[in-house]
N, C-alpha and C positions, 0 to 999 in steps of 0.2 A: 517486395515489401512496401505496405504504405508507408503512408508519413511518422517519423518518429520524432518526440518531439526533444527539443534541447535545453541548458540550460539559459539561455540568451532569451523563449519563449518563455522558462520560468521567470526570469526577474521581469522582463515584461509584464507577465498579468501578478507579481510582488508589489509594482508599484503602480498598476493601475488598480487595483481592487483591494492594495494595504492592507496583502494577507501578510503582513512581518516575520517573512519566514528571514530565518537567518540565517549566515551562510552554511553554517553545519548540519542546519535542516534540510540546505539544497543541497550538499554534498551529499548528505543522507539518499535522499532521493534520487540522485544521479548516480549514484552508487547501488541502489537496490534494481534501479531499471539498465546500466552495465552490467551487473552480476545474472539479471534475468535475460539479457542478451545473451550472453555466454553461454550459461544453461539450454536457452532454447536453440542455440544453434548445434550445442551437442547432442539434445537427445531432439533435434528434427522435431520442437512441435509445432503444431498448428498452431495460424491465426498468433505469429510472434509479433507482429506490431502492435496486437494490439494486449497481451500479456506485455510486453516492452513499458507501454506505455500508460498501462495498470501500472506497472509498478513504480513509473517515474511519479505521476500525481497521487499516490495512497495517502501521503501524509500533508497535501494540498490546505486542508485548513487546520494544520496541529498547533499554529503559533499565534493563531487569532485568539482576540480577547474573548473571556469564557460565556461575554452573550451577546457576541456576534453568533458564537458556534451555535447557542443555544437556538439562539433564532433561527440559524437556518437549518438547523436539525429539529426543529419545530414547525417547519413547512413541508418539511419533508413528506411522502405518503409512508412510510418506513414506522414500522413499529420503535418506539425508539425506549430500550428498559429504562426503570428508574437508578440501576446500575452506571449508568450513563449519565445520565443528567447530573448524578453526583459527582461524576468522575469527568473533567475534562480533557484526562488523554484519553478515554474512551469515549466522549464525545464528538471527539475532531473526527473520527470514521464517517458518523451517516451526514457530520456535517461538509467532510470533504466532497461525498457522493452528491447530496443534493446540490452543493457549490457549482461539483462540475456538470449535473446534469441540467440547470437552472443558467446558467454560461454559456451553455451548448461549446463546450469547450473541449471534449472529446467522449467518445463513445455514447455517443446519444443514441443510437440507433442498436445498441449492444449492451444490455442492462445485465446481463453476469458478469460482466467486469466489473458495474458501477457496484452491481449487489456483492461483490469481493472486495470492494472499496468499503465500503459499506460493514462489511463486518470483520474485516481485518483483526480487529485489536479484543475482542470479545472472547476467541482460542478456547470455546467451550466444545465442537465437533468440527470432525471434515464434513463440510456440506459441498466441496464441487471443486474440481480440479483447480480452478483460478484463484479459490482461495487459498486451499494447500499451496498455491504454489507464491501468490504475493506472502502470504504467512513466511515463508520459507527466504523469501529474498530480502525481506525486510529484516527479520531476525539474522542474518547471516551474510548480508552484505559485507563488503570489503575493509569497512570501516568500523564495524562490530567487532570488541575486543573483550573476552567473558571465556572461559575455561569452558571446554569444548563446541566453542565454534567453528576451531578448524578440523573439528570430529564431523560438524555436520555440514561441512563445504568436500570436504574428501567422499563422502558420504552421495553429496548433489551430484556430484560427479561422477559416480559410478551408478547409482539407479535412483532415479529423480524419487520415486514411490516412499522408497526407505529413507530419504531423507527427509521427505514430509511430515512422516511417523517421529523418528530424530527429534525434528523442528518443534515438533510438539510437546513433545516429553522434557525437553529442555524450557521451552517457555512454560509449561507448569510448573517448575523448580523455580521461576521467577515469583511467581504468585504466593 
């Protein structure tokens, strides 16, 4: 397995680049990339460091001021809807992506993870395993507490597919 990365590498680039995440936000995140650890060593899948490590930075710029995100979701190549621009927890997605791919700070060289970074928080279709599946570790991390999420952690655990499905149908009931 390459490099995974940790929470000591998050507050590192927290306080060099004063993305103010705060600590519930890296808990979050340490939390969705342990739960996607788990997952991936149960059902054996491929290329787990770097799913691991999708899921630790998904939420990378969620707690930046709303035009810092803007701007860098505005340099992005990324179509970016006007759904988005209105909305800053769905802007911190392509803003996280461009952040980390502009930082070369991981997956540069591997742009479907950035592109599941990237559309995480949108839950309009499945477009590609890595996003079902960061969708899935984000909503149902271990720190997520909402009436049936431990429907869709029982669920992860017995056929990753169907809890995808799950994942989805519960975060429309959000919307």
């Amino acid at each position: 397995m390459k490099l995974i990365y940790q929470v000591s590498d998050l507050n590192i680039l927290n306080n060099q680049f004063k993305l103010n995440l705060s600590e519930k936000r890296i808990r979050h995140m340490k939390g969705a990339s342990d739960y996607a650890k788990s997952l991936c060593e149960l059902h054996k899948i491929d290329n787990a460091d770097n799913i691991i490590n999708m899921c630790f930075f998904h939420d990378i710029a969620r707690d930046l001021d709303y035009n810092v995100t803007k701007e860098l979701a505005e340099r992005s190549d990324w179509k970016i809807l006007n759904i988005e621009f209105d909305n800053a927890v769905l802007l911190h997605s392509p803003a996280g992506a461009q952040f980390l791919l502009e930082n070369k700070i991981f997956l540069k060289n591997n742009m479907k993870y950035l592109e599941a970074i990237r559309k995480h928080t949108l839950w309009d279709k499945k477009e590609s395993f890595e996003l079902s599946f960061l969708r899935l570790c984000d909503i149902s991390e271990y720190s997520r507490d909402f009436d049936g999420v431990e429907k869709i952690r029982e669920k992860a655990f017995e056929d990753i597919e169907k809890a995808f499905t799950l994942s989805e149908e519960f975060r429309k009931g959000f919307n």
